[in-house]
N, C-alpha and C positions, 0 to 999 in steps of 0.2 A: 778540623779539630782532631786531634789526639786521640787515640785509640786506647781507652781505661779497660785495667781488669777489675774482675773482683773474682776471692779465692776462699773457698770453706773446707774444710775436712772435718767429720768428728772425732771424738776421742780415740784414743788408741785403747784396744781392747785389753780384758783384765790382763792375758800372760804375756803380754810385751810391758808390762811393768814392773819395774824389779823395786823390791824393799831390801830392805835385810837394816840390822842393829848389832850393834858394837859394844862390848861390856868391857870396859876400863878398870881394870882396878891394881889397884900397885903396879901401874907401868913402869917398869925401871927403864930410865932416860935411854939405854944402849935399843932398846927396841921401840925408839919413837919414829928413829928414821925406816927402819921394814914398816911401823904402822902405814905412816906415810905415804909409802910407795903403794901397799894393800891397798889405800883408801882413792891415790888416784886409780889405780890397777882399776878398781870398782866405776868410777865413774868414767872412764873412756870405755866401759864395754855399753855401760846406758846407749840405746840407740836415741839418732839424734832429731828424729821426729817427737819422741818422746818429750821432748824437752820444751817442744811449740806451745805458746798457750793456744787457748781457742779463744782469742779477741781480737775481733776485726778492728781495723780503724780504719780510717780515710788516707791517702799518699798523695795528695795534689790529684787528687778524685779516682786512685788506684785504691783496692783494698785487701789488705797485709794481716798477717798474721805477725801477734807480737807477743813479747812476756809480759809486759806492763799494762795496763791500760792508762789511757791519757796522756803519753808519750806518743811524741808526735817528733819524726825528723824534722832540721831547720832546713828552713823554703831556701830554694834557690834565688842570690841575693837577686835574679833580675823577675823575678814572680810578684813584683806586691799585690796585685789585681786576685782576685777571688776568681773561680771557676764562673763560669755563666750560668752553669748544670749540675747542679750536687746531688749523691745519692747517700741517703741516711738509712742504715741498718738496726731496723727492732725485732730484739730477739725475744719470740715467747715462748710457752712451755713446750708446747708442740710445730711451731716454724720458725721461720724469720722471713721477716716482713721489708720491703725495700719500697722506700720512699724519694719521687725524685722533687726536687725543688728549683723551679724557675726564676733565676733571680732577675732575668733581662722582662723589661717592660711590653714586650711581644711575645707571641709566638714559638716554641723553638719544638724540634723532632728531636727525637729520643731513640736510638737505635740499639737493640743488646741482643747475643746469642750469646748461646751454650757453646765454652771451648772445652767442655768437659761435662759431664754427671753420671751420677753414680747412686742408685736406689732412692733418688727424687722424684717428685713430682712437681709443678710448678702452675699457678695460677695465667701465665701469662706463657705463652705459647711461644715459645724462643724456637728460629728467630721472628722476630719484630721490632715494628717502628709504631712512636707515641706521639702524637702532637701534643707538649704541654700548654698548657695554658701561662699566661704572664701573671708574674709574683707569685706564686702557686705552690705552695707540695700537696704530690695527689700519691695516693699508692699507684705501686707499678707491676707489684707481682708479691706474692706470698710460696716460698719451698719448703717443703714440707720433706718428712723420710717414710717413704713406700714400709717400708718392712723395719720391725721394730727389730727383729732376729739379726742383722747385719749393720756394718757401719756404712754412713753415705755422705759425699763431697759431689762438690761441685763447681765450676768455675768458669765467668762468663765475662765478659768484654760489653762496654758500650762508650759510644760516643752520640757528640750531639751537633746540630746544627741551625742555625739562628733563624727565623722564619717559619710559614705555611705552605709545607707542599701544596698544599689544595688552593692557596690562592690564584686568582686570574689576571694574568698581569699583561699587559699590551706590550710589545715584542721594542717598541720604538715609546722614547719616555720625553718630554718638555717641560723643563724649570726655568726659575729666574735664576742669574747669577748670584754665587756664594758670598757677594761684599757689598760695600757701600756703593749708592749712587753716583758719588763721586770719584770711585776709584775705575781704574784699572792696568788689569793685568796682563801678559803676554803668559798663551799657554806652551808651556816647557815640555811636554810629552804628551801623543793625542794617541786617539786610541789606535790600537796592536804596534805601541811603542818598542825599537828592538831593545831595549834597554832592560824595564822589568814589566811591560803590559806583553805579556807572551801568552799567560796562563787563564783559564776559564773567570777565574775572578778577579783577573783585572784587565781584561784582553778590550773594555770598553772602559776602562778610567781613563781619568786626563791629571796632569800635575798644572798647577797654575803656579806660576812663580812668582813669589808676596815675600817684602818681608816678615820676619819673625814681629809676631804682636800685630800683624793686621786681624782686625777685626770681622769674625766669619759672622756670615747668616745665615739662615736657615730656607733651602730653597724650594721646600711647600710645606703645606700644612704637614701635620704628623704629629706620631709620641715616643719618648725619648725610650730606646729598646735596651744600651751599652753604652757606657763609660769606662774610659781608661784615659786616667790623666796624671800619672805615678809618674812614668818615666821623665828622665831628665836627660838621655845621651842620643848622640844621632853622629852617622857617618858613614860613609860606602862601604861598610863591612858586613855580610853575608848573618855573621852572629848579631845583628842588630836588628835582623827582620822583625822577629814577635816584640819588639820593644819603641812601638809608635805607639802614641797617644792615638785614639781613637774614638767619634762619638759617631753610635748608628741613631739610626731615625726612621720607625717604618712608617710608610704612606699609608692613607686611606685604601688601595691596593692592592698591597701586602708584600711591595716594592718596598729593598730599605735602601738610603742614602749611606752612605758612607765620608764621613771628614776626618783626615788621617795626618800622622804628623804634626799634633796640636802642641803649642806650648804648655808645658806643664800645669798642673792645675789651675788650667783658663776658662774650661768647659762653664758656660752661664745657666745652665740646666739640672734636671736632675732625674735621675729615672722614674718611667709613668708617669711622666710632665708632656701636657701637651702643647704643641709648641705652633706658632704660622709663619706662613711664606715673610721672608724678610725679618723676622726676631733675630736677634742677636744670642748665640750660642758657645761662640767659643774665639779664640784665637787662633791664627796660622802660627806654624813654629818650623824646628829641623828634626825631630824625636826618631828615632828606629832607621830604619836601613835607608839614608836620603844623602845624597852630594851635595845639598844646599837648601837653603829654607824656602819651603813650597807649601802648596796645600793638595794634596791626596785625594781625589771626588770619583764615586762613582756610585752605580745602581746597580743592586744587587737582589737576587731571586734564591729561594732554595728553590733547587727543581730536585730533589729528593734526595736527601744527604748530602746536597752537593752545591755550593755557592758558585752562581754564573753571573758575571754582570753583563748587562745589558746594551745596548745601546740608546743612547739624548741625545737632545738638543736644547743649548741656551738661546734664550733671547737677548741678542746681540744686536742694539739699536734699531730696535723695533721687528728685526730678521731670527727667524728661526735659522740656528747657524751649528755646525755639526764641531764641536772643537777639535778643529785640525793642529798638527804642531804648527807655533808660530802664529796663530793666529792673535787678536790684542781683542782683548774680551771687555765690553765696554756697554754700559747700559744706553 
């Protein structure tokens, strides 16, 4: 996940604000243009902090100082999906209050430090990490200003991550196959693939190769944690990564499933749905960074900030069978 700021300063003190008033009267037209130039002459010496309001807003979960409130930049055309982890800012007379919001149906860690402060004090002892709870806004910290006699800013960074550090997960994981009884498929990349299983979360996925519109299912019990079922483009290009359709699923556990690369809004679920071994969940498709229409599977752990998957095994005609590349996955 992404590394957000958020940024405060207070007001500028009374002598760095400048007034002044202009008395007009019978200006004859030859002295409009010296006004003119007077009046910008005036406003380029305003310094340019001055000018900042003091209103935070949200930036795809960054927080900005702006002149307007409610004015919001337009999202990046490939973002339609919501943050998983939002933080809401209540200002009252003497703090401001920061509330985070769980929107994923699990578990998720909370991570935020101080990249800055100045005559604060703060409720919540930065740095730190939060397990939220699922569907949830809980407060997370309250800052307050030490000394009324001085100005005080502050500015801190957090991201988040999906799961329970604390959970106890067994190092070696066994499901059913992702599809019908009567299918199957040949696995197209097994795990530590040199292609894209290189990296801590995905150095134990497998890609099974399906076409687009096969019908997924769900390969244990669980409750639906994330949905992303917006995107519509797929193809070997590096800028296509964060744009796979994807649905998690965390286990009884605290293990979550991962199915990736879904056809567009195919997902048969809904978030804090709970779901069993073999229900029907979603569609395979081609979405986000893929050479060809596949299904994306693996198991995944927070082991503290940090997503690792795991190693499984399917049940492969009655054999617990390690999905090797090449192997033909058959119930």
């Amino acid at each position: 996940m992404a590394i957000k700021l958020s940024n405060f300063r207070s007001k500028q003190p009374p002598d760095l604000q400048i007034t002044f008033k202009l008395k007009v009267r019978n200006l004859h037209r030859s002295h409009i243009g010296s006004f003119l130039f007077i009046l910008l002459f005036i406003l380029l010496l305003i310094p340019p902090d001055s000018l900042k309001a003091k209103t935070l807003y949200p930036e795809y979960g960054n927080w900005f100082f702006n002149q307007k409130k409610n004015v919001h930049p337009k999202k990046p055309p490939a973002e339609p999906n919501k943050e998983l982890v939002s933080l809401r800012k209540r200002e009252l007379s003497d703090r401001i209050q920061y509330y985070a919001y769980n929107h994923m149906g699990g578990p998720a860690q909370l991570y935020m430090d101080f990249l800055r402060q100045d005559n604060i004090s703060s409720t919540l002892k930065l740095p730190a990490s939060i397990t939220l709870p699922p569907l949830k806004e809980i407060l997370v910290t309250e800052i307050k200003q030490k000394s009324r006699f001085s100005g005080w800013s502050f500015k801190f960074s957090y991201t988040y991550v999906p799961g329970n550090p604390q959970s106890k997960i067994k190092e070696l994981q066994y499901y059913h196959l992702p599809f019908a009884n009567t299918d199957s498929y040949f696995v197209s990349q097994g795990f530590n693939g040199r292609f894209s299983h290189y990296t801590d979360y995905s150095r134990y996925a497998v890609d099974i190769a399906m076409p687009e519109g096969t019908i997924i299912h769900s390969v244990s019990d669980g409750i639906v944690m994330s949905i992303a079922e917006d995107f519509d483009r797929g193809g070997a290009t590096q800028k296509l990564l964060s744009q796979a359709n994807v649905l998690r699923i965390l286990h009884d556990d605290g293990s979550m499933a991962i199915y990736a690369h879904l056809l567009p809004d195919s997902v048969q679920v809904r978030i804090g749905q709970a779901v069993k071994v073999g229900q029907i969940i979603a569609r395979s498709g081609n979405t986000g960074f893929s050479t060809g229409p596949h299904l994306h599977f693996a198991i995944e752990k927070n082991v503290g900030m940090q997503l690792k998957s795991i190693p499984f095994k399917f049940l492969v005609q009655g054999k617990w069978r390690t999905p090797e590349t090449g192997l033909l996955l058959r119930h």
